[in-house]
N, C-alpha and C positions, 0 to 999 in steps of 0.2 A: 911170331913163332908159329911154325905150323902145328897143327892140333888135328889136322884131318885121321883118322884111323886110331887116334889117341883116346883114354880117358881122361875128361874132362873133373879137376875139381873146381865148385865155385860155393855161390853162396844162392841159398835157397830159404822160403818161409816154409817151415814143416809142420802138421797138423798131427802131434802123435797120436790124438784120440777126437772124440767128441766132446764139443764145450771145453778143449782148452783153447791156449792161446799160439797164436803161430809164436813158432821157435828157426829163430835165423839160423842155420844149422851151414856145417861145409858136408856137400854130399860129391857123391863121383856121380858124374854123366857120363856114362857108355857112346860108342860112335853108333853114327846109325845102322842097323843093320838092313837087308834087301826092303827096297821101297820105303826108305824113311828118310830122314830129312834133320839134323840137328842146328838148332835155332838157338843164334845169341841173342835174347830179350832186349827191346830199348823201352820199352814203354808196355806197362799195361795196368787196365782199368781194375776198378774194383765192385763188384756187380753182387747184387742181394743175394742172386746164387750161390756165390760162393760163400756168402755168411751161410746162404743152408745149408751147405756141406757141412758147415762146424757143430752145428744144430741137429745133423739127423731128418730135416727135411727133405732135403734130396742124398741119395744113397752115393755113399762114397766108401772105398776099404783102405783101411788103415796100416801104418802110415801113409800119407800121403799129402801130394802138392796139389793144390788146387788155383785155379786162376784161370781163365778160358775168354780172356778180350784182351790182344796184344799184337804190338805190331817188332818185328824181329829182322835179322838179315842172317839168313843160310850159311853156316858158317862149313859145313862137309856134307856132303849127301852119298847114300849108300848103294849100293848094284842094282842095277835097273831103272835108277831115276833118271826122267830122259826131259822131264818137263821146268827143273829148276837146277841152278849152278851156285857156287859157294858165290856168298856177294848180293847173291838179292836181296832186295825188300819185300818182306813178307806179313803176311795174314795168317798163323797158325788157326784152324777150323775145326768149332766144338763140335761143327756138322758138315762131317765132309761130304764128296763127290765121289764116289768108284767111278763111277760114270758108265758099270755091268750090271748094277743089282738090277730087280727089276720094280724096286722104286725107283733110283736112276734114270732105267729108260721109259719111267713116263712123264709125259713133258708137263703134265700139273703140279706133280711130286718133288718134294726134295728130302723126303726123309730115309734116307741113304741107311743101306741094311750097316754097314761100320759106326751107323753112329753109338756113343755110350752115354746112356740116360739112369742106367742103371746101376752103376757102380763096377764095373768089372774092373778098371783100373789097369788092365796089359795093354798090353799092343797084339797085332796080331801073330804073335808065335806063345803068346797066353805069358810073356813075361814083360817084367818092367826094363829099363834102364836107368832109373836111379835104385843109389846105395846111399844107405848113412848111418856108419859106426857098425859098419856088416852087414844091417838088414836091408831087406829090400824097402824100400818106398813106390808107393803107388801113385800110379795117374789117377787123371780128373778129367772127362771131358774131351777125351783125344787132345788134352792141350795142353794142362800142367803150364801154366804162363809165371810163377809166382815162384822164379829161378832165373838166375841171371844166363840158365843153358835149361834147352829140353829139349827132346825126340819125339818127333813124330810121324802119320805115315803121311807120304807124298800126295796123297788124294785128302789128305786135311789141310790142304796148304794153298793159298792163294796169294800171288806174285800181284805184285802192285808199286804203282808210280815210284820211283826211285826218291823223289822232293817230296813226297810227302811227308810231312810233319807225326812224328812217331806220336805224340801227344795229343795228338785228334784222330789221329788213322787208327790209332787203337781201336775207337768208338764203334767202327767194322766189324770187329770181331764181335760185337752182342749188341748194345746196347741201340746205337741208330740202324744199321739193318733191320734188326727185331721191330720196333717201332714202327720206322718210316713202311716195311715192308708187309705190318699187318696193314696201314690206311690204302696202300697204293697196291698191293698183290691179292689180300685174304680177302677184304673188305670190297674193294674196288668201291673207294669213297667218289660220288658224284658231285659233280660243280652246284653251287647252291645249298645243299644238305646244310645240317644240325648233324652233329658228332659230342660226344661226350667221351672226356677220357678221365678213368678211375684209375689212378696213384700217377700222382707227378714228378718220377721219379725221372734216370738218363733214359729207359724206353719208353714210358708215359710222353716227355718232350717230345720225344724221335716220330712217336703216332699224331702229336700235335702238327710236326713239320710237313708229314705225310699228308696231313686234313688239309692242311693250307694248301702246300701246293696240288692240291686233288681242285683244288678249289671251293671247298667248303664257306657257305656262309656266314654257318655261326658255330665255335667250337668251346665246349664248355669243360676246364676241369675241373677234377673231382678228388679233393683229397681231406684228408682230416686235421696235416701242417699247412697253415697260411703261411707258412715258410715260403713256403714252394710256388705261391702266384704269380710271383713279378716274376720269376724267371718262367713260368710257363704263359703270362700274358706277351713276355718279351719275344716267344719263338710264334706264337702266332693264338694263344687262347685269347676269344675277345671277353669271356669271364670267366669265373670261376667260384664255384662252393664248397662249403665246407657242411656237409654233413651235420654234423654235431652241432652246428647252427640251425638248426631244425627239430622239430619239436614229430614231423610227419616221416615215413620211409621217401628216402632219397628218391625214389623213383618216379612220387608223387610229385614233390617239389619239383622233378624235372621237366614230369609233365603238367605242370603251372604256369612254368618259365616259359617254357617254347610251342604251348596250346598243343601238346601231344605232337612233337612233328620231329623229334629226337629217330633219326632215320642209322646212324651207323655209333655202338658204342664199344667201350675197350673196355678192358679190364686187364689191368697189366700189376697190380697186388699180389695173386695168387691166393687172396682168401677169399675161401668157398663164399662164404658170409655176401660177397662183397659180388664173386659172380654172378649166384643169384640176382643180387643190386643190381646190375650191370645188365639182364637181358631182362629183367624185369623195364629197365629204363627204355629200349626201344620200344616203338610203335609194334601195338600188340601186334598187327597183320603184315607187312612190310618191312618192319625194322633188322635188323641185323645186330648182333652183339661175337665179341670176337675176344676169347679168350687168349690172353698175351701172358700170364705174370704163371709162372714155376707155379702148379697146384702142389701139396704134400704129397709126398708120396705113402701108397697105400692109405691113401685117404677117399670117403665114400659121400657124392653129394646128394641130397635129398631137395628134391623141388618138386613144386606144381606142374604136371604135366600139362595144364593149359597155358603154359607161359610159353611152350612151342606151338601144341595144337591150333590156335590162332593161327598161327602164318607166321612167325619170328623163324629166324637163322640163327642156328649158333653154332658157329664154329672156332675151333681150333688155328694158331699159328705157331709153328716153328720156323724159328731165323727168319721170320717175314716173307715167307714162301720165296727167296731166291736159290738159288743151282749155285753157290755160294764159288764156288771154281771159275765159273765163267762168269758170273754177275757183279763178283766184289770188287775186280780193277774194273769194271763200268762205273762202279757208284763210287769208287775214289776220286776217279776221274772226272764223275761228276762234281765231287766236293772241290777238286781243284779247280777246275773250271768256277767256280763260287755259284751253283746253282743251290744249295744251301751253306746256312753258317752253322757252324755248332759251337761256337764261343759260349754261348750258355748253359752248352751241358757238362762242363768240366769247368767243375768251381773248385777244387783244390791240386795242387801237382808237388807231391812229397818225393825225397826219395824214399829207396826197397824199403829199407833198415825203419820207417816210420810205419810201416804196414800198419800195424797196430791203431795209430793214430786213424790212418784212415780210414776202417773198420769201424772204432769210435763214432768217426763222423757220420758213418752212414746209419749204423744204429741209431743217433743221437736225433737223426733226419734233418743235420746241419750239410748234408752237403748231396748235389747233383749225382755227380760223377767226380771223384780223386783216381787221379792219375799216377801210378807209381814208377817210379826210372830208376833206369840202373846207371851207376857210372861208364862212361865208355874211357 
């Protein structure tokens, strides 16, 4: 049936407030309107962000869909899209591409004046296109993935390998871009180095896969679940510790371990607590530490100004510094090609309707990456 210029009803996880529970709700999806793009969901991940939308850590307006790692196929596109047709396989993008702002046109940049970090929740005519039971419901992220249909605009959207497997190509959308792209874009991890990565979580691995193929020598993770070791020795940590197995600040213990030569570290948590850990752990003069995991927001950090003053780097990543339009059918492509694996960063694959469950899982810190599907 054709659906193009129609509204769409389907089924969607709806978050009416904060600290409740998603509710599988039937909502209308609107067509899209000039430069937008409406996306049948096949697959999408479940990422700690989106637990902090429910939480109040990262700013989100209510009601609203949240979900922002998924991979889709173009089902209508609206007036003036010239760059996708109904039928693709897609990447909907938490962090698009204008490709005019003028973060855009600088070529270190990718943090694109459309992205929403902040909660605004419209599109750009300041409205949503979901309804449910009359009201409006809000985006997440330029991406609302956590709906079997959602609209977005054409510059948040990247076209990719038609074969690729929706249940790993999801991973694109946050999880291994974020990671692989702080060791190999933010970092520019060196062959032989010591790397240390703080939470071993689907983008904690992604930075491990990044250290490897950088060619790192020795890469140690950092977490407080021994859950998490085998699957982050299996992508390339040659050890790992656990904090609380220490009696000393972790930083100390790291530099025990490696005679001080811990040269590029991550922090992909998002707790402050854990940053300071984190550039505290490089080499006071030389080292680099490279902030990855969602800080709170309106949240304010306190540190030792000689933790820089020395010679340390700290910096920021978003989406692993890639131009996310033009760089994410590269690194599919690459995944097809098999220049990595990510079999170990998707340890569970539910369908929609279990969301819940695999939310549980990630709270519980029983699971990598859960995958959610829709039926086709």
């Amino acid at each position: 049936m054709n659906t193009s210029g129609k509204v769409i009803k389907c089924k969607a996880a709806v978050l009416w407030g904060l600290e409740q529970p998603f509710s599988i709700e039937e909502i209308e999806v609107a067509p899209p309107k000039a430069h937008e793009v409406r996306i049948k969901i096949l697959a999408t991940g479940i990422c700690r962000t989106d637990n902090n939308a429910t939480t109040g850590v990262m700013p989100a307006k209510f009601p609203v869909i949240v979900g922002h790692e998924a991979v889709g196929i173009v089902e209508s596109i609206g007036e003036g899209v010239t760059s996708l047709k109904p039928g693709d396989k897609v990447i909907p993008l938490c962090v698009p591409q204008c490709g005019i702002c003028s973060n855009c046109l600088k070529p270190d940049s990718n943090y694109c004046d459309m992205l929403d970090i902040v909660g605004k929740g419209v599109l750009s005519d300041g409205t949503s296109r979901f309804t449910c039971k009359g009201k409006p419901v809000y985006h997440y992220m330029n991406t609302s993935t956590f709906t079997e249909y959602t609209v977005v605009r054409d510059v948040a959207v990247a076209k990719i390998d038609a074969a690729a497997p929706p249940e790993k190509a999801c991973l694109f959308g946050c999880a291994f871009t974020t990671g692989y792209g702080a060791a190999i874009n933010t970092a520019k991890v060196t062959p032989g180095s010591t790397c240390a990565v703080f939470g071993l979580g689907g983008v904690g691995l992604s930075v491990i896969i990044g250290c490897k193929i950088a060619g790192a020598s020795r890469i140690i993770g950092v977490d407080i679940n021994p859950r998490k070791f085998e699957k982050a020795k299996a992508v390339g940590a040659t050890e790992c510790v656990n904090p609380k197995d220490h009696t000393k600040p972790i930083s100390e213990v790291l530099k025990e371990m490696t005679g001080d030569s811990v040269r590029y570290t991550f922090e992909v948590t998002g707790n402050l607590d854990t940053m300071i850990d984190a550039l505290a752990s490089c080499h006071k003069n030389c080292g680099m530490s490279v902030v990855v995991g969602d800080p709170p927001a309106s949240s304010v950090l306190t540190f030792d100004p000689m933790l820089v003053f020395d010679g340390r780097t700290w910096k920021g990543c978003i989406f692993g510094g890639w131009k996310p339009v033009n760089d994410l059918p590269k690194l599919v492509s690459d995944f097809m090609a098999k220049k990595f694996n990510l079999d170990e960063l998707v340890t569970h694959v539910l369908p929609f309707d279990k969301i819940e469950e695999g939310f549980n899982l990630l709270k519980k810190g029983e699971s990598i990456r859960t995958v959610l599907t829709f039926q086709q």
